[in-house]
Every structure is written in structure tokens, then in C-alpha cells.
N, C-alpha and C positions, 0 to 999 in steps of 0.2 A: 504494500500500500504506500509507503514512504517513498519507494522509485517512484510510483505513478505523481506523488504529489510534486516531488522535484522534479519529474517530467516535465507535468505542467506549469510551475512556476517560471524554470526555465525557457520551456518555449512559446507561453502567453505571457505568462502575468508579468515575468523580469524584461521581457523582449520588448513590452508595451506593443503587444501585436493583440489585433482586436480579440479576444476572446468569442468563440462560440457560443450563442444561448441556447442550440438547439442540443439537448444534451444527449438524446441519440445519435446525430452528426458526431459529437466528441467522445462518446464511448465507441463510435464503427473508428475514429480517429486512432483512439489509443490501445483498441483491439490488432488493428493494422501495424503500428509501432510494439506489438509485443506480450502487453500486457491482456491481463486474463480479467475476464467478466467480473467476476466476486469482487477482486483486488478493486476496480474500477469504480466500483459503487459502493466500495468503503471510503476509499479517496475522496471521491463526489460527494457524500454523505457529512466527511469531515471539511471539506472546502463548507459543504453551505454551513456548519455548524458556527465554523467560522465566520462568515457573512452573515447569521443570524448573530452573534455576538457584538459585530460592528454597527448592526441597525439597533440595535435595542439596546436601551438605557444597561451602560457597565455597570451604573451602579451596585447592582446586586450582589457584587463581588463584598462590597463594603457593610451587605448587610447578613452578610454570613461570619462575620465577627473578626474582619481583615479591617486592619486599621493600615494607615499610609506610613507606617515604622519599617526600618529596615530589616529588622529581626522578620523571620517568618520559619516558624516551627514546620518541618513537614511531617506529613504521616504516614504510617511505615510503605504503605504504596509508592506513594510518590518518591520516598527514599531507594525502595527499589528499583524504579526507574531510572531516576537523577542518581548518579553517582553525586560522591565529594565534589566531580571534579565539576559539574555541570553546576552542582548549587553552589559554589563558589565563582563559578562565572555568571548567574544570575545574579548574585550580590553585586560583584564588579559593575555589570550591566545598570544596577540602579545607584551604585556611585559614581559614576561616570554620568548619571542621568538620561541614558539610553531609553531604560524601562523606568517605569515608574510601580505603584504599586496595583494598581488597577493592571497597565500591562501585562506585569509581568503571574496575575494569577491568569490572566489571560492566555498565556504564554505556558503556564502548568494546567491547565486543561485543556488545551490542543499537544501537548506530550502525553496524557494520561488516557487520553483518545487514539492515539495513534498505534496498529494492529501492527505491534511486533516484538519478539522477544528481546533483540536485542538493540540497545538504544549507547548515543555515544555522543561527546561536547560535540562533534560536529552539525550530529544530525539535529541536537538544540540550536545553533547555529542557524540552522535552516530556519526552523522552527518559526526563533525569534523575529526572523526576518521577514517569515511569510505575515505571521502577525501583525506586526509593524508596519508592512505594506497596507492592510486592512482597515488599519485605525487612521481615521481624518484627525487631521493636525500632526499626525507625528512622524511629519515628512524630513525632520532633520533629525529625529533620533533612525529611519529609516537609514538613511546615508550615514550617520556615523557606526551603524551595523553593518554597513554594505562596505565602508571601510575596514574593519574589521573581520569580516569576514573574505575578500577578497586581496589584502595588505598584507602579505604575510612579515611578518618581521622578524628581524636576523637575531633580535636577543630575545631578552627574555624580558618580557613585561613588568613594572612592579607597580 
């Protein structure tokens, strides 16, 4: 499911090439590039969950007892998922001011979504960034992920 989503970010959404709405046309599309029926319409399932997020008030995030503090306790799911090294670069992401706290639970329910056993700081990477694309106004934490994510750098970060 994680191929197909970075299929499609990469060849619509990152490309700014018009996306399809006819989403039979885009499932015969990504049938044709490879991928498999199921896979396809978990993808497509998690893209609108996503766009359902973006249209409707974030707020709710804040009314599930997430305050805008850095500290954010996870539970043992999510630890499973997120390694050390993933929630150590969501913290950075909102010291940096990338994510914020709305963001960034935005950001751990589209990873807590996603059909697959194995998960890695890249593929939050992605993640972060398809989010980010989604949310209006956060066209410059957008780009400074898209720096980071694409800048690779020769030392070591501190």
C-alpha cells in the first residue's frame, strides 16, 4: 500500500500534474503500473482519509486531550510502529517548527493507518510530507520538509 501511495505522490501530487477524479481511470492506471486491486483501494481509502482530515475542523485532535506541548506520550501501538528513531525526529520536526501539534497527530494517524508491517524514519518522511502537502497554510513548513527530505547532508545534524 505504501509503494502505491508514493507512486502517486510522486507522479501527481509532487509533479503538480492534474490528478484524476475518475477513480476507476486511476485504479485501471495503477493496475497497469503494477500494482494489485486490494493494495489500491487501501491506498485510495487512506489518500481520502487524508482529505477528509484536511476538510474538516483538526480541531478534534485537541479535544481528545492533546494539548499544543511538546511532550507527547505514545501508546504502546504507536511505539510499535514509530521506532526511537522516528519519535525523535517528530520532536525535531516541531522544534524546528515544521509540525506543529495538530500536525503532527495528524501525521501519527496517517502512520497508524498505513497496511504494513514494516515501517522506517524514511517512510515517516514521506508521511510527513504527504500531510503537509494537504494542510492549507503550511506551504513553508511543506518546503522546509521537502528540504529535508531531498538535502541530504554530509554530517551529522545537531
Amino acid at each position: 500500500m505504501f509503494d502505491i501511495l508514493m507512486y502517486l505522490f510522486e507522479n501527481f501530487i509532487h509533479s503538480e500534474t492534474e490528478i484524476r477524479v475518475d477513480q476507476d481511470e486511476l485504479t485501471e492506471e495503477l493496475v497497469r503500473a503494477g500494482f494489485h486491486h486490494d493494495e489500491i483501494y487501501k491506498a485510495l481509502a487512506w489518500l481520502e482519509k487524508l482529505a477528509a482530515l484536511q476538510e474538516t475542523d483538526i480541531k478534534p485532535y485537541f479535544s481528545r486531550g492533546i494539548n499544543s506541548s511538546l511532550s507527547r506520550i505514545y501508546t504502546h501501538e504507536e511505539q510499535m510502529r514509530l521506532d526511537v528513531e522516528c519519535r525523535g525526529f517528530l520532536l525535531f520536526l516541531e522544534q524546528v517548527s515544521v509540525l506543529d501539534a495538530t500536525t503532527r497527530e495528524m501525521v501519527i494517524d496517517r502512520v497508524m493507518e498505513i497496511d504494513s508491517t514494516e515501517f522506517c524514519l524514511e517512510d515517516l518522511k514521506w508521511v510527513v510530507l504527504m500531510v503537509l502537502f494537504n494542510v492549507p497554510g503550511k506551504e513553508n513548513a511543506y518546503a522546509q520538509m521537502e528540504d529535508l527530505l531531498f538535502d541530504e547532508s554530509d554530517g551529522v545534524l545537531h
